[in-house]
C-alpha positions in Angstrom: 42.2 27.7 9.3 43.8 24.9 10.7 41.9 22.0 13.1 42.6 23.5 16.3 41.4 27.0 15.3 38.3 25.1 14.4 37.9 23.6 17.9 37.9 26.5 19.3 35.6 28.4 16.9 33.6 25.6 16.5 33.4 23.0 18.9 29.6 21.6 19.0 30.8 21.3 15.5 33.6 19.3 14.9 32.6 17.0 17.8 29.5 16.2 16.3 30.8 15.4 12.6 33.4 13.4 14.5 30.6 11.8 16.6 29.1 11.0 13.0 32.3 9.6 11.3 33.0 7.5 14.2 28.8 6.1 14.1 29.1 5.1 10.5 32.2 3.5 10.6 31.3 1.5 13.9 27.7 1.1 12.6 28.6 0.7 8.2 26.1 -2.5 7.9 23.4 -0.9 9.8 23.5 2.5 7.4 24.1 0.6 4.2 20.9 -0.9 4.9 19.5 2.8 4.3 20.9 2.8 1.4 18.4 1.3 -1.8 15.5 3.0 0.7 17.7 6.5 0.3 17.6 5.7 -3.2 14.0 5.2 -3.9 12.9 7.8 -1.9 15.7 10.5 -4.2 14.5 8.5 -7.7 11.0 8.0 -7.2 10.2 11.2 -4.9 12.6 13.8 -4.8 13.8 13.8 -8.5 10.0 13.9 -10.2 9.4 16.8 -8.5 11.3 18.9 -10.8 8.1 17.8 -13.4 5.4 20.2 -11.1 7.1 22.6 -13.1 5.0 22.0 -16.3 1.6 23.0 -13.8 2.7 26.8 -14.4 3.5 26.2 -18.4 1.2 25.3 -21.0 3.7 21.7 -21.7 3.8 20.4 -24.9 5.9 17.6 -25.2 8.1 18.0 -28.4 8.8 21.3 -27.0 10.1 19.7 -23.9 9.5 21.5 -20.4 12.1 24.6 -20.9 10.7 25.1 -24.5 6.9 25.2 -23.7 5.1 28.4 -22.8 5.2 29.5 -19.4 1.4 30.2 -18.0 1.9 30.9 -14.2 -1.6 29.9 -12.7 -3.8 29.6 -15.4 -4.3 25.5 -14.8 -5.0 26.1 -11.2 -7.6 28.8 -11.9 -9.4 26.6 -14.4 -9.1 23.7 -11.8 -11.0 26.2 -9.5 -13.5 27.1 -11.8 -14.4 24.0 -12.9 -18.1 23.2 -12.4 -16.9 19.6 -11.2 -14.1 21.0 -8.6 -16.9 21.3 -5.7 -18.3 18.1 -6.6 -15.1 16.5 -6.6 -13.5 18.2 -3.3 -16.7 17.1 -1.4 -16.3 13.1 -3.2 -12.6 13.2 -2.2 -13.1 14.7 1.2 -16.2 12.6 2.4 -14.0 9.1 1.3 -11.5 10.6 3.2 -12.9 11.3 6.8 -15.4 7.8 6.4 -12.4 6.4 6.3 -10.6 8.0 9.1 -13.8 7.8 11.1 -14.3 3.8 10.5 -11.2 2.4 8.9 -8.3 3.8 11.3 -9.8 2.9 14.9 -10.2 -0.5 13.4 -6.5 -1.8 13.7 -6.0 0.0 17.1 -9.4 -1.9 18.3 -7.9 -5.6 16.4 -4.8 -5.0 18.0 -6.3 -4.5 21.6 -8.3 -7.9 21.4 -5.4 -9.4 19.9 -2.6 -8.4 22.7 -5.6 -10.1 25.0 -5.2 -13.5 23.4 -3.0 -16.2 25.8 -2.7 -19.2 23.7 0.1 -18.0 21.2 -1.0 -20.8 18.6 -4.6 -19.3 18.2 -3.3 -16.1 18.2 -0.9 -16.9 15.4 -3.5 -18.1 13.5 -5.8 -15.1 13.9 -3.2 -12.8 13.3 -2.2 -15.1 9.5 -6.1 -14.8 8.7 -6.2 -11.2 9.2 -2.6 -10.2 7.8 -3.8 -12.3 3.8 -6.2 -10.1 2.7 -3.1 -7.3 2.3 -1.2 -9.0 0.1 -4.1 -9.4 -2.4 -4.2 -6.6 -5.4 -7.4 -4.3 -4.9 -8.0 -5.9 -8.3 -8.7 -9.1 -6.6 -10.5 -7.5 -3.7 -12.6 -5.8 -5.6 -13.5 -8.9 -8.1 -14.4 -11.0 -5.3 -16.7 -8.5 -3.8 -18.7 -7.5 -7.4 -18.9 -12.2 -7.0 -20.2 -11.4 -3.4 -22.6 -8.6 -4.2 -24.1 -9.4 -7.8 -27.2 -9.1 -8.7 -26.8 -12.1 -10.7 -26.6 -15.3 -8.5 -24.3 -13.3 -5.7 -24.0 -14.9 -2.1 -25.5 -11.7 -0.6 -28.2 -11.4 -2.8 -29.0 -15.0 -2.6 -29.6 -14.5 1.0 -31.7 -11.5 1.3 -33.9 -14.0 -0.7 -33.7 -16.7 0.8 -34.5 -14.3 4.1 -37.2 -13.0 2.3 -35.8 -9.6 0.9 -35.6 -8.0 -2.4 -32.6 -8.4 -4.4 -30.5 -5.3 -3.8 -28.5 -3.6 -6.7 -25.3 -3.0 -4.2 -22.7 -2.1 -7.7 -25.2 -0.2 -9.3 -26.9 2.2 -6.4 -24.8 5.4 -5.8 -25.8 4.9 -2.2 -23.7 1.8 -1.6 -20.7 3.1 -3.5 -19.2 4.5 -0.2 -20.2 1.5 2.2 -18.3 -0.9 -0.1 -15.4 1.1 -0.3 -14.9 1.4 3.5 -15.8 -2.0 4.1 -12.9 -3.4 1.3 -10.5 -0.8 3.3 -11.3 -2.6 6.8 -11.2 -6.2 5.0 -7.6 -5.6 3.5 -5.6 -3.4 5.7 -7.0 -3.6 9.3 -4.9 -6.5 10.1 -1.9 -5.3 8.4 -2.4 -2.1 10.2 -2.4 -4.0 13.7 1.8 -5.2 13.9 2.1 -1.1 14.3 0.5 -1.6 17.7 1.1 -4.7 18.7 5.0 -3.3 18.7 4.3 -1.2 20.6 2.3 -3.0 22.9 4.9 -5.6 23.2 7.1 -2.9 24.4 4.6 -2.0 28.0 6.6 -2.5 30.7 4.3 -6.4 32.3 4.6 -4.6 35.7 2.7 -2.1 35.3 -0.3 -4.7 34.7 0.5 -6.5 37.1 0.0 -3.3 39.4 -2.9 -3.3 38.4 -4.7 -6.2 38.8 -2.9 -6.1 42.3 -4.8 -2.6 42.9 -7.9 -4.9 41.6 -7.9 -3.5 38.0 -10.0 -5.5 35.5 -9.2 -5.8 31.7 -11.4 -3.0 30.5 -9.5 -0.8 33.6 -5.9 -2.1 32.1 -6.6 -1.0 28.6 -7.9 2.1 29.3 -5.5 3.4 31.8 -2.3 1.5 31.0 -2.5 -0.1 27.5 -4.5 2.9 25.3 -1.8 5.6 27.1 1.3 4.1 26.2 0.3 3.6 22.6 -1.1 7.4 22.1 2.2 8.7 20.4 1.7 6.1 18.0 -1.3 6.4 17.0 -0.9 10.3 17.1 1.9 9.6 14.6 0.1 7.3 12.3 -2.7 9.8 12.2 -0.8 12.9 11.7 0.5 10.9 8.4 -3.0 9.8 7.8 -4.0 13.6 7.4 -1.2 13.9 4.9 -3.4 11.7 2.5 -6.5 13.9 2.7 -6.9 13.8 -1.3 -5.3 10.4 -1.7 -8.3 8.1 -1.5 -6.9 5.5 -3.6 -7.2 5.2 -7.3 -6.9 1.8 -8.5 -9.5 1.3 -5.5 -11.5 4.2 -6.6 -11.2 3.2 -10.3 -12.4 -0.3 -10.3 -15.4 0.7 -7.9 -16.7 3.4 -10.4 -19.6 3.1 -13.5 -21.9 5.2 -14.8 -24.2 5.1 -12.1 -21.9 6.0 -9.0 -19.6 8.2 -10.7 -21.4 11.3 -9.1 -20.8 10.4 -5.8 -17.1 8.2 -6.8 -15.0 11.1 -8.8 -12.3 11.9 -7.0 -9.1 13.7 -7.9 -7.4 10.9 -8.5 -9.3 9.9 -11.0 -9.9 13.0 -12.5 -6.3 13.2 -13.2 -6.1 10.2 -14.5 -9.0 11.6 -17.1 -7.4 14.5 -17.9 -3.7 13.5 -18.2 -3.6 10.2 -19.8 -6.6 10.3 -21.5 -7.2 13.8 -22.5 -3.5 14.4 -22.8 -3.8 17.5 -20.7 -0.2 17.2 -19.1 0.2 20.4 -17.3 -3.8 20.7 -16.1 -3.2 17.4 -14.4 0.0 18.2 -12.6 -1.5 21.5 -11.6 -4.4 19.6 -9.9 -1.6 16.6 -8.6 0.6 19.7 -6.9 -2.8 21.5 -5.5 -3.3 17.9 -3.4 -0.1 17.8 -2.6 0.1 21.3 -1.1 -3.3 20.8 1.2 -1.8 17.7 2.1 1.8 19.6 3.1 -0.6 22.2 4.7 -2.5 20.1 7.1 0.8 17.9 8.3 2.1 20.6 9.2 -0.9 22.4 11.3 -2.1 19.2 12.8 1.7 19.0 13.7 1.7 22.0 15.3 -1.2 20.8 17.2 0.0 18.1 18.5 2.8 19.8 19.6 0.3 22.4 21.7 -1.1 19.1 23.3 1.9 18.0 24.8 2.6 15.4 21.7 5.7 14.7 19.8 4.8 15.1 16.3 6.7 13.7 13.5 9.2 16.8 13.4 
């Protein structure tokens, strides 16, 4: 079939893989840019995921993964029978909506005050103050918080005293296991989490405020009806990709928070895994319970997609 037969058979076609050839070409620095974040994404992502084969076989490794016995869903019906499972679903679940419910309003609320500063220098400075914390491991942030809330000699502790209060065992008590956590999650990533919005802030039309205050619209008024509606497809996005992470609470975070004490309210399935695989050696159990939070994750992108999609939203698709 020769290229005009193909034009007419298949116009839309052609003039789009044309359109294509013609973008690369005329944009080649821009796309090879994409390139090592193409790459990472195929060796890092795409690539492993020929491993969740081993959840349906009983792996052992000097049989390799086409030599080992194939199980089908024996792991995942042990994973659901596990006295632990509930316990661990309801750890993982409650981590996850405390932190949707006080950690991801946060930036959105930072960024609002922020975009409300005038004097650039102070706002520079405010925005440098709140951006550090991110770039500190959660080993650090956790270290300086066990400094902070110690029973021996810690600053908080030191000052319930000096107020007049009992020393308060904040590390040990399974009760404060969940405050912390939240409150290291708003310490380190709220400000990152802010340049999101302040894009798209930045990109609100000035006019429109300016209507406003001519219509006699105060601050509060601007926010509300000018600022918070041009940013909702953003923060619809960022939260459909926040559900995605239902069972990803963290585990290094996780990890360095738990002890004996709050490990009934701090397992998680991230650190189960880490239990069972690497220290149990249980290869295929673990990636059966990795490819089960992985799938609930898939799952709920894609119905609070949908969703969004009924309410007049973009979505991410």
């Amino acid at each position: 079939m020769n290229s005009a037969n193909v034009q007419a058979k298949y116009p839309d076609r052609l003039s789009g893989q044309e359109s294509l050839v013609k973008s690369v070409i005329k944009h080649g620095a821009l796309y090879l840019m994409i390139v090592p974040g193409l790459l990472y994404f195929i060796i890092f992502k795409y690539l492993p995921m020929f491993g969740l084969v081993i959840a349906f076989e009983d792996y052992k490794p000097y049989k390799g993964i086409f030599g080992s016995e194939w199980v089908g869903f024996a792991h995942f019906e042990r994973l659901f029978s596990e006295p632990m499972f509930l316990t661990i679903l309801f750890n993982t679940l409650t981590l996850f909506f405390l932190n949707l419910v006080f950690c991801f309003p946060v930036p959105i609320l930072l960024a609002l005050m922020l975009n409300e500063v005038r004097q650039h220098r102070f706002k520079r400075v405010i925005q440098t103050l709140v951006y550090i914390p991110h770039f500190m491991s959660w080993v650090i942030i956790v270290s300086i918080s066990f400094v902070l809330l110690s029973m021996d000699r810690g600053l908080i502790n030191e000052l319930l005293v000096a107020a007049g209060f009992d020393k308060v065992n904040f590390l040990m008590n399974p009760d404060w296991m969940r405050p912390t956590y939240i409150l290291q999650i708003i310490w380190r990533e709220s400000g990152w989490g802010t340049i999101i919005f302040l894009a798209a802030m930045a990109s609100i039309d000035p006019e429109q405020y300016e209507a406003a205050r001519l219509d006699g619209a105060g601050r509060f008024r601007q926010i509300w009806h000018i600022t918070l509606p041009s940013i909702r497809s953003v923060i619809v996005v960022l939260l459909l990709l926040k559900i995605g992470d239902v069972l990803e609470v963290g585990f290094e975070h996780i990890f360095l928070l738990l002890n004996a004490m709050n490990r009934e309210v701090g397992e998680v399935f991230d650190t189960y895994v880490y239990v069972a695989g690497l220290q149990q050696g249980q290869f295929s159990y673990s990636a059966a319970v990795g490819f089960f939070k992985s799938f609930v994750g898939l799952v709920l992108v894609m119905a609070a997609n949908w969703l969004s999609k009924k309410f007049g939203e973009e979505g991410i698709y």
